[in-house]
DRENZA-144254 format. One record per residue (C-alpha): x negated, y negated, z negated; chain; residue number from 1. Coordinates in Angstrom, 1 decimal, m for minus. Example, Ala and Ser with C-alpha at 12.3 -4.5 7.8 and 13.67 -1.06 7.14 Angstrom:
! residues 2
+--------+--------+--------+-------+-----+
!   east !  north !     up ! chain !   n !
+--------+--------+--------+-------+-----+
!  m12.3 !    4.5 !   m7.8 !     A !   1 !
!  m13.7 !    1.1 !   m7.1 !     A !   2 !
+--------+--------+--------+-------+-----+
END
This chain:
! residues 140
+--------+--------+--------+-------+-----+
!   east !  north !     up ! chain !   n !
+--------+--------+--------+-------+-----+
!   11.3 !  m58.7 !  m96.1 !     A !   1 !
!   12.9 !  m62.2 !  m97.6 !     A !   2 !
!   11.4 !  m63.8 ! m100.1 !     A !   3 !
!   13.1 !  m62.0 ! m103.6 !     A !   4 !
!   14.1 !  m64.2 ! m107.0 !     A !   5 !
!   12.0 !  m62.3 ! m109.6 !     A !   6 !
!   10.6 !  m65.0 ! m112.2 !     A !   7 !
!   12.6 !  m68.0 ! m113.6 !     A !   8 !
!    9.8 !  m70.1 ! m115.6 !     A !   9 !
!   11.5 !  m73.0 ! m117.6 !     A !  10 !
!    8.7 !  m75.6 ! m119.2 !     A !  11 !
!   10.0 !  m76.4 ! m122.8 !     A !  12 !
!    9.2 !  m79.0 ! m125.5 !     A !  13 !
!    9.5 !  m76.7 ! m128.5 !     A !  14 !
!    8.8 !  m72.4 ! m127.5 !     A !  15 !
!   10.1 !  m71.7 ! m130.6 !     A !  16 !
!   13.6 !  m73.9 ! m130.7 !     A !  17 !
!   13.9 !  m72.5 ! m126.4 !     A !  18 !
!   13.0 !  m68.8 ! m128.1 !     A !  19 !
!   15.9 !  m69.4 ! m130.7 !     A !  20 !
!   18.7 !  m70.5 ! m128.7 !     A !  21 !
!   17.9 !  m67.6 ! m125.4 !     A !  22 !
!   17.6 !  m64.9 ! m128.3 !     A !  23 !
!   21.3 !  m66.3 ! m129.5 !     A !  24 !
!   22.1 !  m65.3 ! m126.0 !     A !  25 !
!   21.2 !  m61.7 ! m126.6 !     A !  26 !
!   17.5 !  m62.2 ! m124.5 !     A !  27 !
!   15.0 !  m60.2 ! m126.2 !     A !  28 !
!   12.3 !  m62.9 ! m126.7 !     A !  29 !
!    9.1 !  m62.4 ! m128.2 !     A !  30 !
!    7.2 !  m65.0 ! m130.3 !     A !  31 !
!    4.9 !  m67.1 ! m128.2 !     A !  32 !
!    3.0 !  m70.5 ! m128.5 !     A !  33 !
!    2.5 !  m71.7 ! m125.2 !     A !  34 !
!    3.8 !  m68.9 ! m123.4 !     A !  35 !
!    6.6 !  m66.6 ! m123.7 !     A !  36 !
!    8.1 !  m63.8 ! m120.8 !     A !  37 !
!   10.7 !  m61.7 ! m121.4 !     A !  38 !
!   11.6 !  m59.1 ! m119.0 !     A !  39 !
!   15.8 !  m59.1 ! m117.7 !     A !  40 !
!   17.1 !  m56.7 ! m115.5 !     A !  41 !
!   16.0 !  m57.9 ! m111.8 !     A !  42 !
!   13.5 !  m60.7 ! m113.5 !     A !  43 !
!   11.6 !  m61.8 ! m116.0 !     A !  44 !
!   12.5 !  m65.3 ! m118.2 !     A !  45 !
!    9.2 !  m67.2 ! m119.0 !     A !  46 !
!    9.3 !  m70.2 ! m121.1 !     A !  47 !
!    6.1 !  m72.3 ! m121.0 !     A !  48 !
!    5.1 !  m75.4 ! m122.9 !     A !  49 !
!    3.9 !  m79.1 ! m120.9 !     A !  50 !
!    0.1 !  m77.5 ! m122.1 !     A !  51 !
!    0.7 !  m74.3 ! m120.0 !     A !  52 !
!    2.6 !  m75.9 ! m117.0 !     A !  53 !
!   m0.3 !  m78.1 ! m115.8 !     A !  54 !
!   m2.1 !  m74.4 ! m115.6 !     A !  55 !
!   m0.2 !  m72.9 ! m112.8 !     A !  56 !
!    1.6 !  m76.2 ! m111.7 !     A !  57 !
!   m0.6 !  m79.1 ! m110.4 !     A !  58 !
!    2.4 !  m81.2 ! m109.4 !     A !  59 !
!    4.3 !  m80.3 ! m112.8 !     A !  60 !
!    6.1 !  m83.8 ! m114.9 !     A !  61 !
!    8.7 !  m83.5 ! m116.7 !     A !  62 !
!   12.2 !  m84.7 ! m115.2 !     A !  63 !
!   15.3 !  m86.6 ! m116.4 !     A !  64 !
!   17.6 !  m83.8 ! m116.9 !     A !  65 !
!   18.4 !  m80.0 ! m115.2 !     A !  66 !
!   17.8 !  m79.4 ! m111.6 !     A !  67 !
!   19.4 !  m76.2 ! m111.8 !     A !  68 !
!   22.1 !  m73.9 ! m114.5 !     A !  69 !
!   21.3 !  m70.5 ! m115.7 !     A !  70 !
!   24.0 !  m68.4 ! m115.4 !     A !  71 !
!   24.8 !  m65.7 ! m117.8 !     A !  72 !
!   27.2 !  m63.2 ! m117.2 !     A !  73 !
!   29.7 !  m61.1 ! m119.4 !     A !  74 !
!   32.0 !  m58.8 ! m118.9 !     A !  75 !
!   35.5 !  m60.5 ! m121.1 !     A !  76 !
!   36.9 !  m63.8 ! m121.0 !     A !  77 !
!   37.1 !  m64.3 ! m124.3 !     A !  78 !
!   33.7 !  m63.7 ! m124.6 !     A !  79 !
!   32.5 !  m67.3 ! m123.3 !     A !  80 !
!   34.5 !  m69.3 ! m125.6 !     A !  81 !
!   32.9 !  m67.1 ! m128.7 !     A !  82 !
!   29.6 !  m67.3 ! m127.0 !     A !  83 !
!   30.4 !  m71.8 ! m126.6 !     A !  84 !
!   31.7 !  m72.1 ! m130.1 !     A !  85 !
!   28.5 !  m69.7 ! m131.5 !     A !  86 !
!   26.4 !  m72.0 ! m129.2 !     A !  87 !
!   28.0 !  m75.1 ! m130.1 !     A !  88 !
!   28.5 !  m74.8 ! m134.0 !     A !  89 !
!   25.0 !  m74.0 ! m134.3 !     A !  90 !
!   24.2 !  m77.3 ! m132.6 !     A !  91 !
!   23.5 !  m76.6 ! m129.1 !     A !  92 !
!   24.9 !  m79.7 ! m126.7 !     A !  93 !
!   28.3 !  m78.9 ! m124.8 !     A !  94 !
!   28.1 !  m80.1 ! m121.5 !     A !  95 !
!   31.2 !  m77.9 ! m120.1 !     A !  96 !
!   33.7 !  m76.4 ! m122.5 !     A !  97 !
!   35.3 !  m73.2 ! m121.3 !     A !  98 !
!   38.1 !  m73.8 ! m118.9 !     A !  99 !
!   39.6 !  m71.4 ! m116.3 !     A ! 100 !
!   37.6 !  m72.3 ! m113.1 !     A ! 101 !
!   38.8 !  m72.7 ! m109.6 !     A ! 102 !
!   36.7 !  m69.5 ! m108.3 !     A ! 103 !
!   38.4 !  m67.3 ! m111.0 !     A ! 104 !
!   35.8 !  m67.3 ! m113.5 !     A ! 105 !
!   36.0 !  m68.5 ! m117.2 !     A ! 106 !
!   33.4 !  m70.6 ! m117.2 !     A ! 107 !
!   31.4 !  m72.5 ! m119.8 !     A ! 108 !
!   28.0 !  m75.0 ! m120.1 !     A ! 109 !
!   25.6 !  m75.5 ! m122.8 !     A ! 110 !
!   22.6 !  m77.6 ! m123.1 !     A ! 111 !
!   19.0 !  m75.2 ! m124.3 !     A ! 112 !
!   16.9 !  m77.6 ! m126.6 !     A ! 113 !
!   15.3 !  m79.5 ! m123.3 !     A ! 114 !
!   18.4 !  m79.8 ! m121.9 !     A ! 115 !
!   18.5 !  m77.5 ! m119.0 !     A ! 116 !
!   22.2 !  m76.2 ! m118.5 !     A ! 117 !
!   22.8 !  m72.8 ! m119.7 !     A ! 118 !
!   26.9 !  m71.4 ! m118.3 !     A ! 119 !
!   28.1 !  m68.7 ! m119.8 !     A ! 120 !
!   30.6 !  m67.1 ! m117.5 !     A ! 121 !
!   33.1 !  m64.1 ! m116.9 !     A ! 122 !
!   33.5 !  m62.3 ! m113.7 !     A ! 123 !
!   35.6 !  m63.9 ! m111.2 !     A ! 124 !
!   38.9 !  m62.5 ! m110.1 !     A ! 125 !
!   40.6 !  m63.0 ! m107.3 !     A ! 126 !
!   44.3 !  m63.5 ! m108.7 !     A ! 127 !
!   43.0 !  m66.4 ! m110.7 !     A ! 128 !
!   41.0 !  m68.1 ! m107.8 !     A ! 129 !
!   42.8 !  m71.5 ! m107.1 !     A ! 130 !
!   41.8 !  m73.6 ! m103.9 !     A ! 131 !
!   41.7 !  m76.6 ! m103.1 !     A ! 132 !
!   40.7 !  m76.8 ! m106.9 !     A ! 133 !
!   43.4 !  m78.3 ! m109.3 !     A ! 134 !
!   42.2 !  m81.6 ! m110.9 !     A ! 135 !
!   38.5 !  m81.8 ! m112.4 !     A ! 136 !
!   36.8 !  m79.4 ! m115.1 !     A ! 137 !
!   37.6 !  m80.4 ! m118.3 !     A ! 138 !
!   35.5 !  m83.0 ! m120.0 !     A ! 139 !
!   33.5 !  m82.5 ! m123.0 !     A ! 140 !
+--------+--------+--------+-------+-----+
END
């Protein structure tokens, strides 16, 4: 059997501010000071602080920016720009506004407190699928 995805662990600056912004995401997170797992369909989302990293990661230091986007999905289009404007008005970085993507997806990035890229997008379909893609993604 291959190797399954089953644990997503993000090492945060502030548990509380990372708590706040994945709850404004509709996560069920529960309070937590070093530590916090909450339990998605398919995987759980742990958030541990620099303290708790160097437990289980002997290797662990902290990095320039995201290595990698968390994808949230949801079932309307206009759903990501409410969930970017939510998102954004309540302070949250924009790193992508929502644009119709080339794959057929509306499609939208936002920055969680320690920067790690958070998209919010719809499901693709295949009528609005454009390749090669037309010009860049809008910029923020």
């Amino acid at each position: 059997m291959p190797p399954v995805l089953n644990q997503i662990n993000l090492v945060v600056a502030d548990i509380p501010a990372a708590t706040a912004f994945y709850r404004r995401l509709g996560v069920d997170m529960p309070d937590g000071e070093v530590h916090v797992q909450a339990e998605l369909p398919g995987l759980s989302l742990e958030l541990d602080d620099p303290t708790s990293a160097r437990w289980w990661h002997a290797a662990w230091r902290a990095s320039p920016g995201p290595r990698a986007v968390l994808t949230f999905a949801v079932e309307e289009r206009s759903e990501v720009d409410t969930i970017y404007g939510d998102l954004t008005s309540a302070g949250y970085e924009g790193r992508q506004p929502p644009f119709d993507a080339f794959f057929g997806a509306r499609y939208a990035i936002v920055a969680d407190p320690d920067g790690n890229d958070v998209a919010i997008m719809s499901a693709a379909e295949p009528e609005r699928r454009v390749w090669p893609p037309d010009g860049e993604s809008p910029a923020p």
